[in-house]
N, C-alpha and C positions, 0 to 999 in steps of 0.2 A: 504494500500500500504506500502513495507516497506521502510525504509530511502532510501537504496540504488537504489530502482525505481523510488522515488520521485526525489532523485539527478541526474538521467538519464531522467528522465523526463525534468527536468530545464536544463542539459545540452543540449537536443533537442529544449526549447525554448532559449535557449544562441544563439545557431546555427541561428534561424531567426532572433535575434535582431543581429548578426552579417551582417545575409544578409544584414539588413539595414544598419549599420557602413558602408558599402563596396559602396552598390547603390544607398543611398541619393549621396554621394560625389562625385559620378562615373555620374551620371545625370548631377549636376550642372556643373563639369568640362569638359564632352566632349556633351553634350545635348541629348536630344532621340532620334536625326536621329544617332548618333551613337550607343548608346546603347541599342536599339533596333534592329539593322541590325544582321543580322545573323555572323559576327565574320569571313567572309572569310579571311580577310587580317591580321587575327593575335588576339588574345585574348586580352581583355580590359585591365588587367593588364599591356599592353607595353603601353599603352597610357594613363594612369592617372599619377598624380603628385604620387609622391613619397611617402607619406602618406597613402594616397588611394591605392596604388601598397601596401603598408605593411598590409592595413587591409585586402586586398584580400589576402594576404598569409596568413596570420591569420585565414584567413576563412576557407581554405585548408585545413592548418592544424590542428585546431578540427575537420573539418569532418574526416580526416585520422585517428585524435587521438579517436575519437566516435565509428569505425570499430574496438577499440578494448576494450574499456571502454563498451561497450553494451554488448559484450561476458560475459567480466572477470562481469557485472553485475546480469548478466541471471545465469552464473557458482554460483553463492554465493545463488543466488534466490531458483537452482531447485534443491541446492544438499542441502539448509535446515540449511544453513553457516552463515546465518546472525548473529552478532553480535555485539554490539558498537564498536569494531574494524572495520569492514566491514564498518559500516554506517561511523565512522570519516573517513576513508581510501574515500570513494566515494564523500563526501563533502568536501572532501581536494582536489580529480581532477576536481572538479567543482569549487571550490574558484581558483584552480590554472588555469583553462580555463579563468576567467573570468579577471583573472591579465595578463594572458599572451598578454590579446589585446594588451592593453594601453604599455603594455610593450615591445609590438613589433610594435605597434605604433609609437611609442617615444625613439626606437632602445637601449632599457635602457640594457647595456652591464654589466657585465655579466649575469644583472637578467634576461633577456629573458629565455636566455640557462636554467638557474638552476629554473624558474619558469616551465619549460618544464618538464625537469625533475622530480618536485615533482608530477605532475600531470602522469607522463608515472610510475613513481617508485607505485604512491598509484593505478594503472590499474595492474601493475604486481602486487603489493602484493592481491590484489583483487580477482584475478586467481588464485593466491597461496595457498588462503584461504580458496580455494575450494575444493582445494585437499589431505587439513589435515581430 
């Protein structure tokens, strides 16, 4: 497998230890007759504590960030692009997935923003890299 699969790989299991960050908490604070009920009155994120409300956006946002980290990964894969560029570039959106929790957890200002960023800037240059 090459680096850059194996780091798409960990980012797809970041994603389910995320789920968990989100629904252990989401359990204990509103119980399973809520979070189990099918969501008619509004999505769980309006009703957890504020914590819990930020790891579920967290959650959102790697999966939104992973719709395009899995291209720009596939682009580097099938055009034959691999390089230790490549591979630090994928292991730097996966370290920066993995800071962004806590970081938007813990509303750590400005790092969220620019922790975001490292991880969206090493998905473009990822794509980019595909096409030299």
């Amino acid at each position: 497998m090459t680096p850059e699969l194996t780091a798409l790989a960990l980012a797809l299991l970041w994603q389910g230890v995320q789920f968990a960050l989100v629904s252990v908490p989401a359990n204990r604070e509103l119980g399973t007759e809520i979070t189990l009920a099918p969501r008619d009155d509004g999505p769980l994120v309006d009703k957890v504590g504020p914590r819990t409300a930020r790891l579920a956006r967290a959650l959102d946002n790697h999966a939104a960030a992973l719709t395009l980290f899995a291209p720009a990964v596939f682009l580097v894969v099938i055009t034959d692009s691999g390089t230790a560029l490549t591979a630090t570039l994928a292991f730097a959106y996966l370290a920066a997935r993995v800071v962004y929790v806590p970081a938007y957890a813990f509303g750590w200002r400005p790092w969220r923003s620019i922790v975001w960023m490292v991880g969206f800037a090493a998905t473009m240059a990822l794509a980019a890299v595909s096409l030299l």
